[in-house]
ChimeraX commands (.cxc) that place a marker at each C-alpha (Angstrom):
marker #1 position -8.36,26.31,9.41 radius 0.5
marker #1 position -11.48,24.22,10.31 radius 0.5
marker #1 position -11.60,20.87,8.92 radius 0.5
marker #1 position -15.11,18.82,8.74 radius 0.5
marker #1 position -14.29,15.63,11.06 radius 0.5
marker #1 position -15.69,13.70,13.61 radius 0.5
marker #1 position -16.24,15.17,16.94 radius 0.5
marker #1 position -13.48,12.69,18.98 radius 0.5
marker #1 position -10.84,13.75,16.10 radius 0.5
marker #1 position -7.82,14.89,17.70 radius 0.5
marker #1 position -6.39,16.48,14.61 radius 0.5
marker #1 position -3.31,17.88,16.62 radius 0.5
marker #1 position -2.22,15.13,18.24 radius 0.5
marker #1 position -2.86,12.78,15.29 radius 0.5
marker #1 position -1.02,15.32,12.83 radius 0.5
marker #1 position 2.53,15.41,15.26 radius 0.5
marker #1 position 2.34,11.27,15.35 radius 0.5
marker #1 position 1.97,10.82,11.68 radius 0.5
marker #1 position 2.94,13.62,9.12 radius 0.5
marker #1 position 4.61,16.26,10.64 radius 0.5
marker #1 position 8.15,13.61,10.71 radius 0.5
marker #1 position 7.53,13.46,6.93 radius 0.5
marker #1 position 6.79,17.57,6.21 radius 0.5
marker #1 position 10.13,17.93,8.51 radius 0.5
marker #1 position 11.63,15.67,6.50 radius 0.5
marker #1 position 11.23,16.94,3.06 radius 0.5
marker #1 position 11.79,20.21,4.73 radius 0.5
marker #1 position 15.35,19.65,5.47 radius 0.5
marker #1 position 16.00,17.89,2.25 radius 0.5
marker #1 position 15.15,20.87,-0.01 radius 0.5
marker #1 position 18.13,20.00,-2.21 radius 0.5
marker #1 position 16.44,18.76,-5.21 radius 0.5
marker #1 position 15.06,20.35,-7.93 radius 0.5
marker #1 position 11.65,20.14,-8.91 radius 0.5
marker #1 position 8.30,19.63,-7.03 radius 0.5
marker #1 position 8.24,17.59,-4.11 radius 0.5
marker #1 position 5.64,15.14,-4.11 radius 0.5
marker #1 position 4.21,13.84,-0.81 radius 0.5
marker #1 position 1.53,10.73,-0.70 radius 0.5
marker #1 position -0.71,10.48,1.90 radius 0.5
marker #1 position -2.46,7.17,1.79 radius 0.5
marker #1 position -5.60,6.62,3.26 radius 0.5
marker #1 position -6.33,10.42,3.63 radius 0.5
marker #1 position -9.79,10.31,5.20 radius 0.5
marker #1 position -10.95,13.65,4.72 radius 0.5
marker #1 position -7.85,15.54,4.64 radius 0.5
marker #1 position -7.11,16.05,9.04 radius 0.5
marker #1 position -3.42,15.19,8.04 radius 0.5
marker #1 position -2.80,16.42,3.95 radius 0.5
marker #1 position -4.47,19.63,4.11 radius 0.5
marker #1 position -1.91,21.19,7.22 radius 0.5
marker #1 position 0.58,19.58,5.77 radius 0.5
marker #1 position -0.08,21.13,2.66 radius 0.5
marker #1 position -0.17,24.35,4.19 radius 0.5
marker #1 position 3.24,24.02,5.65 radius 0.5
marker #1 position 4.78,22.87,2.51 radius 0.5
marker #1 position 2.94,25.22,-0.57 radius 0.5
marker #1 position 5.59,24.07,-3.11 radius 0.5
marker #1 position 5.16,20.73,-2.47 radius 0.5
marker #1 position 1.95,18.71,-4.59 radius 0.5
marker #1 position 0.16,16.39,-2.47 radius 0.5
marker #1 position -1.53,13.40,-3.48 radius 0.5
marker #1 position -4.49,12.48,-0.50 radius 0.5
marker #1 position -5.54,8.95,-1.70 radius 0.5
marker #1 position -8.35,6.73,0.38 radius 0.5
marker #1 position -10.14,3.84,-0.72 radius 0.5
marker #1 position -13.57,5.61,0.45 radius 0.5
marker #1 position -15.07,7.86,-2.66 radius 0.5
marker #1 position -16.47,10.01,0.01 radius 0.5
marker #1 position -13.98,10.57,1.95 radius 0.5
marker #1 position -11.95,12.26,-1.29 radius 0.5
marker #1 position -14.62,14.23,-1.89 radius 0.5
marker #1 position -14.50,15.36,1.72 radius 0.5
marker #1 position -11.16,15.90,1.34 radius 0.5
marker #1 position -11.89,17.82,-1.27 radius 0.5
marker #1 position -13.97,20.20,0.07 radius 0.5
marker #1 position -12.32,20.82,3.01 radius 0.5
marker #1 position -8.97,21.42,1.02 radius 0.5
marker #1 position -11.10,24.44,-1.32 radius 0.5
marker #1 position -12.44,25.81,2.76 radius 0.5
marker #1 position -8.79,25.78,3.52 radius 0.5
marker #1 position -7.16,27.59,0.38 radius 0.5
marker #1 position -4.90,24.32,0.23 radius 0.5
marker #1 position -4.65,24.09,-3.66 radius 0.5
marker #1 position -1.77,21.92,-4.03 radius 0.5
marker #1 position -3.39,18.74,-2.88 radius 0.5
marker #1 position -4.78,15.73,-5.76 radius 0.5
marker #1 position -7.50,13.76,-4.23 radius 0.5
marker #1 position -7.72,10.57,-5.48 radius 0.5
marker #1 position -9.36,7.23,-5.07 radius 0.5
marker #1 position -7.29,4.37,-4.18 radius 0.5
marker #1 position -7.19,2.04,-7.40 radius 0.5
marker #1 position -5.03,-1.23,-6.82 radius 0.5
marker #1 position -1.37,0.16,-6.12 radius 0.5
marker #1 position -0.47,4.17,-6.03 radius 0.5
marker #1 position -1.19,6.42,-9.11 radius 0.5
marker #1 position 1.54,6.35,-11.85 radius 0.5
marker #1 position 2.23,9.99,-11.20 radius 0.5
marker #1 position 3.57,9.58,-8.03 radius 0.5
marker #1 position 6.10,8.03,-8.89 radius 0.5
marker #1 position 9.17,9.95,-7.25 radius 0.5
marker #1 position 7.57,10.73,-4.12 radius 0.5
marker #1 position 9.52,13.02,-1.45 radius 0.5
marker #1 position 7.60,11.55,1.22 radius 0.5
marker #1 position 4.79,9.54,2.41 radius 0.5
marker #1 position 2.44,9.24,5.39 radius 0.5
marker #1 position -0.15,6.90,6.44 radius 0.5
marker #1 position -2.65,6.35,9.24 radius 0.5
marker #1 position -5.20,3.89,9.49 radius 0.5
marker #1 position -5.69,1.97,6.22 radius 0.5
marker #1 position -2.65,0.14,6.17 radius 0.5
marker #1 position -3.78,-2.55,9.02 radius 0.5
marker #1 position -6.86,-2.70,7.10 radius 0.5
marker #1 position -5.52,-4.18,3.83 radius 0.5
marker #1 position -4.86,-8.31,3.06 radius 0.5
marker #1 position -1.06,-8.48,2.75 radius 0.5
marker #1 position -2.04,-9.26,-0.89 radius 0.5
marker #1 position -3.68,-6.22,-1.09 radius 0.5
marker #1 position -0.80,-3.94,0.82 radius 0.5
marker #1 position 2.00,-5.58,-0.34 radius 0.5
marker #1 position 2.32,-4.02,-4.06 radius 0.5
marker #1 position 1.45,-0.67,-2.60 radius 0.5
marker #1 position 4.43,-0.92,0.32 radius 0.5
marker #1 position 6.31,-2.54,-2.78 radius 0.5
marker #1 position 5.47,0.63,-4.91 radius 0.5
marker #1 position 6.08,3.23,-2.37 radius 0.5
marker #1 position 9.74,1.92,-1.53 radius 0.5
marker #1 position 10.33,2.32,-5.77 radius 0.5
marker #1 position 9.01,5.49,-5.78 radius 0.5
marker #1 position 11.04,7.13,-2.91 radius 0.5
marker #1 position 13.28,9.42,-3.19 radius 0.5
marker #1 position 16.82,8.94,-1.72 radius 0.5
marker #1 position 17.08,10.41,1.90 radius 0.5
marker #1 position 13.59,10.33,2.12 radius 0.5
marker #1 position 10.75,8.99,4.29 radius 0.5
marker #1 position 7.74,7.33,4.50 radius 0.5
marker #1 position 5.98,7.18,7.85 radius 0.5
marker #1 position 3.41,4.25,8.24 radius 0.5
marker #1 position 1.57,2.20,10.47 radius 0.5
marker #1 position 2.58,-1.14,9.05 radius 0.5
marker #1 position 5.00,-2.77,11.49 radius 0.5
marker #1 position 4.12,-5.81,10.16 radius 0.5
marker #1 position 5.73,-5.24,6.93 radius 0.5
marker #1 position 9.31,-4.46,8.77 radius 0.5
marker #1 position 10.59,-7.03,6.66 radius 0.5
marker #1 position 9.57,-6.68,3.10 radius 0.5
marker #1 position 10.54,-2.67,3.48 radius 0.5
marker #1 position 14.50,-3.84,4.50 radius 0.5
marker #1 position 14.34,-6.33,1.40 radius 0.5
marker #1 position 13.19,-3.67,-0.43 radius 0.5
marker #1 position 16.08,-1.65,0.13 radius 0.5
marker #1 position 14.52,0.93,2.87 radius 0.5
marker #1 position 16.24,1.27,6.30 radius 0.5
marker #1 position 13.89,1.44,9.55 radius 0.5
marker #1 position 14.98,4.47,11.34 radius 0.5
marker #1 position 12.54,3.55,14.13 radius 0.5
marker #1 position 9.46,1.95,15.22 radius 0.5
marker #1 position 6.80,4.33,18.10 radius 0.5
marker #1 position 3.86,3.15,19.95 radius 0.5
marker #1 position 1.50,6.32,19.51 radius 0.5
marker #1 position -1.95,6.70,20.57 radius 0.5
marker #1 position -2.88,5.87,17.00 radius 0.5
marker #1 position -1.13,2.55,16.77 radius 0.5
marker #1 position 2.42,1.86,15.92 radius 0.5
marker #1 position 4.07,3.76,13.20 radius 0.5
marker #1 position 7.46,2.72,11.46 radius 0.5
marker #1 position 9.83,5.59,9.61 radius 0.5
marker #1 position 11.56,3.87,6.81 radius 0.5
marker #1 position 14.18,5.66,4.99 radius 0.5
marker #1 position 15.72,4.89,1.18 radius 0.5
marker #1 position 19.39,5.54,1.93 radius 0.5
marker #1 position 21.07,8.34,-0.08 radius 0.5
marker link #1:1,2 radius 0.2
marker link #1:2,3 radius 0.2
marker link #1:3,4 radius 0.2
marker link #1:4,5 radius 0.2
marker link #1:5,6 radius 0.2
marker link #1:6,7 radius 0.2
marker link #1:7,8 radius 0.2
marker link #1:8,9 radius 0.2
marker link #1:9,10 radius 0.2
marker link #1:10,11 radius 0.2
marker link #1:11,12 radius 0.2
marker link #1:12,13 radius 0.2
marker link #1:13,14 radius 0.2
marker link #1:14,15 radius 0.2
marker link #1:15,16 radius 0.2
marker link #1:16,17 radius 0.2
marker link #1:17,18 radius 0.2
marker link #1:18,19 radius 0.2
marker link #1:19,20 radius 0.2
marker link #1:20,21 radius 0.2
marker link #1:21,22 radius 0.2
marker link #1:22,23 radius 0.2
marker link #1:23,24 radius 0.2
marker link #1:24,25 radius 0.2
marker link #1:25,26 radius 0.2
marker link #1:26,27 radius 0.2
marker link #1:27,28 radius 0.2
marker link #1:28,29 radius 0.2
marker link #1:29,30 radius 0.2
marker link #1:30,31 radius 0.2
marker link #1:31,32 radius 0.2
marker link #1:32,33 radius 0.2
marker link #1:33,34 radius 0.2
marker link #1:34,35 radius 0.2
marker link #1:35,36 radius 0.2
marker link #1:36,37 radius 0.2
marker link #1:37,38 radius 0.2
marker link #1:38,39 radius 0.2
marker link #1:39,40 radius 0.2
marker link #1:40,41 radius 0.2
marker link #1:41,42 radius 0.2
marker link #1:42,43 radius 0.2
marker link #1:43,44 radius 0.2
marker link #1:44,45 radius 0.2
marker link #1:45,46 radius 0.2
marker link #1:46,47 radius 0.2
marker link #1:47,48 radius 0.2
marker link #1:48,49 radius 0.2
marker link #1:49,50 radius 0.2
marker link #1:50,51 radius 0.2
marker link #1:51,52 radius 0.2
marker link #1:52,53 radius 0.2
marker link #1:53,54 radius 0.2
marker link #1:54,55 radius 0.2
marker link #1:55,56 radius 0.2
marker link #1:56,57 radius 0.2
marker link #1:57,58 radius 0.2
marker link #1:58,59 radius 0.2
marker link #1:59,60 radius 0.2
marker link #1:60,61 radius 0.2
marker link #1:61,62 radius 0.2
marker link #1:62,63 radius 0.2
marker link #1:63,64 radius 0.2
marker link #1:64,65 radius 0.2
marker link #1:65,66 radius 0.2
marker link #1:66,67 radius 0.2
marker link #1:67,68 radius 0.2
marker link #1:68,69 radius 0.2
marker link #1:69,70 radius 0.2
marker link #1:70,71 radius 0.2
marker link #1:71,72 radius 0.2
marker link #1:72,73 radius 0.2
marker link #1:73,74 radius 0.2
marker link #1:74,75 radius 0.2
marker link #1:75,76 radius 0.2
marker link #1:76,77 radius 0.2
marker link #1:77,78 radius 0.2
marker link #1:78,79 radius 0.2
marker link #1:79,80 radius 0.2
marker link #1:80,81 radius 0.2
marker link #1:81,82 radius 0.2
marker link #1:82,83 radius 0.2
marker link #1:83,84 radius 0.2
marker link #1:84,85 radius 0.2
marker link #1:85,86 radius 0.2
marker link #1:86,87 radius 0.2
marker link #1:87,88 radius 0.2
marker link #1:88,89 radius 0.2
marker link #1:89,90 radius 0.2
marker link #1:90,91 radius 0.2
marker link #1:91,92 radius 0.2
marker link #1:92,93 radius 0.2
marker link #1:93,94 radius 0.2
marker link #1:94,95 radius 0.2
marker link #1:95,96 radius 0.2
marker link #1:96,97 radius 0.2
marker link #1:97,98 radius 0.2
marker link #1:98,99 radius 0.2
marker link #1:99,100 radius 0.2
marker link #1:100,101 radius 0.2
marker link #1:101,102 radius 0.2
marker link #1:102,103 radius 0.2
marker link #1:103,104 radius 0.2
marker link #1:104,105 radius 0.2
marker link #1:105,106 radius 0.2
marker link #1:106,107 radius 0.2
marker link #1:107,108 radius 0.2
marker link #1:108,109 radius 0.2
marker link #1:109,110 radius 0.2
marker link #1:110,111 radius 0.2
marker link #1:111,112 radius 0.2
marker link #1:112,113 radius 0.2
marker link #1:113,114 radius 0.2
marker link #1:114,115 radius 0.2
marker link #1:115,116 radius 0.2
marker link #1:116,117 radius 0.2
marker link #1:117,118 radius 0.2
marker link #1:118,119 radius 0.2
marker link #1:119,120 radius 0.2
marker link #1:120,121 radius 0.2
marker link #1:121,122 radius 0.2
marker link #1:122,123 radius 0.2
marker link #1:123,124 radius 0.2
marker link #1:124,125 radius 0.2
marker link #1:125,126 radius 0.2
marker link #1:126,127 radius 0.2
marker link #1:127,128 radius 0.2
marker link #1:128,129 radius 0.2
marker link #1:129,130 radius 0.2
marker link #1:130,131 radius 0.2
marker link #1:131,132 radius 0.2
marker link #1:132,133 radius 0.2
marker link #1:133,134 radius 0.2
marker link #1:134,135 radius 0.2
marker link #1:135,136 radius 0.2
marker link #1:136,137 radius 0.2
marker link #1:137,138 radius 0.2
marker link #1:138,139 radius 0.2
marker link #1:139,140 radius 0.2
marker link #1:140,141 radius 0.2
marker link #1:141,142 radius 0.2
marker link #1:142,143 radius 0.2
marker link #1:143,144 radius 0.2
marker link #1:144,145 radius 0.2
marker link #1:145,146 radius 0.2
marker link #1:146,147 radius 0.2
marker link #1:147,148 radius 0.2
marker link #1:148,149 radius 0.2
marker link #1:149,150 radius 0.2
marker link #1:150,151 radius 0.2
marker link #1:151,152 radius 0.2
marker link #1:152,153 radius 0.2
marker link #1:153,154 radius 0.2
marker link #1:154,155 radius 0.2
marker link #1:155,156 radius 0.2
marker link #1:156,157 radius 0.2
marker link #1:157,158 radius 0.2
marker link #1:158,159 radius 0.2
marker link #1:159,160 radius 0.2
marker link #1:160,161 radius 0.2
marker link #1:161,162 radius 0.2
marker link #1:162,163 radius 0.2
marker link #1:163,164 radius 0.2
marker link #1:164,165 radius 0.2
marker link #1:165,166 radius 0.2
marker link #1:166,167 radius 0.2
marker link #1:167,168 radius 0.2
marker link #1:168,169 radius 0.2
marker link #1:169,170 radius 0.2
marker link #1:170,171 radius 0.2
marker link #1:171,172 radius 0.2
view
């Protein structure tokens, strides 16, 4: 599987500190019915949604970025790949209506870019939309706070290479 990134892209490295927790995960929870669907938000051009999407074929994928090229990088580079279960999308204000029982979510990088006026609906709409027992993996320690009130659990809080993710759970 090539993907079309940057040349300092450590695709690897950057896929075991964000999504693979979230594709184990939904993995292990394979006790509900019906399609699992998995947001990744602020998908670039696909370095973390399209091996995901490999690993999980049932499973629909939604790759969302705020960037109109990057989703039509991503794509592209999901066609290359044979990875036909993944929706690119441009970010609108919030996360698409369809996602709204999502088995998991992972993001990396837009986040910390965001107002908190501007993340704060989207955080608020994710922890809604997720599925009991499941997780959403994100780098938006700042927002510890509003995900407890919000009725997700922090499960735990790394310092990666990538910046610090948090793995918030909705309890079963």
């Amino acid at each position: 599987m090539t993907l079309i990134a940057s040349p300092a892209d450590t695709t690897a490295d950057r896929f075991k500190a964000c999504a693979l927790p979230v594709v184990e995960s939904i993995r292990a929870i394979a006790r509900a019915k019906g399609e699992p669907y998995v947001l990744d938000l602020g998908c670039g051009n696909g370095s973390l949604t399209i091996p995901s999407a490999v690993m999980m074929p049932d499973a629909m994928f939604y790759g969302i970025d705020a960037d109109p090229q990057m989703v039509a990088q991503l794509k592209k580079n999901a066609t290359v790949c044979g990875a036909g279960n993944i929706i690119p999308m441009r970010m609108g204000s919030g996360i698409p209506e369809r996602c709204e029982t999502l088995w998991g979510v992972f993001s990396m990088g837009l986040l910390p870019t965001l107002t908190h006026p501007e993340a704060w609906p989207i955080l608020r709409a994710i922890a809604r939309a997720l599925v009991p027992g499941c997780i959403a993996r994100i780098d938006a320690a700042e927002y510890v706070a509003d995900l407890r009130a919000w009725g997700l659990e922090i499960k735990a809080t790394d310092v990666t290479p990538f910046g610090t993710f948090i793995t918030a759970r909705k309890p079963l």
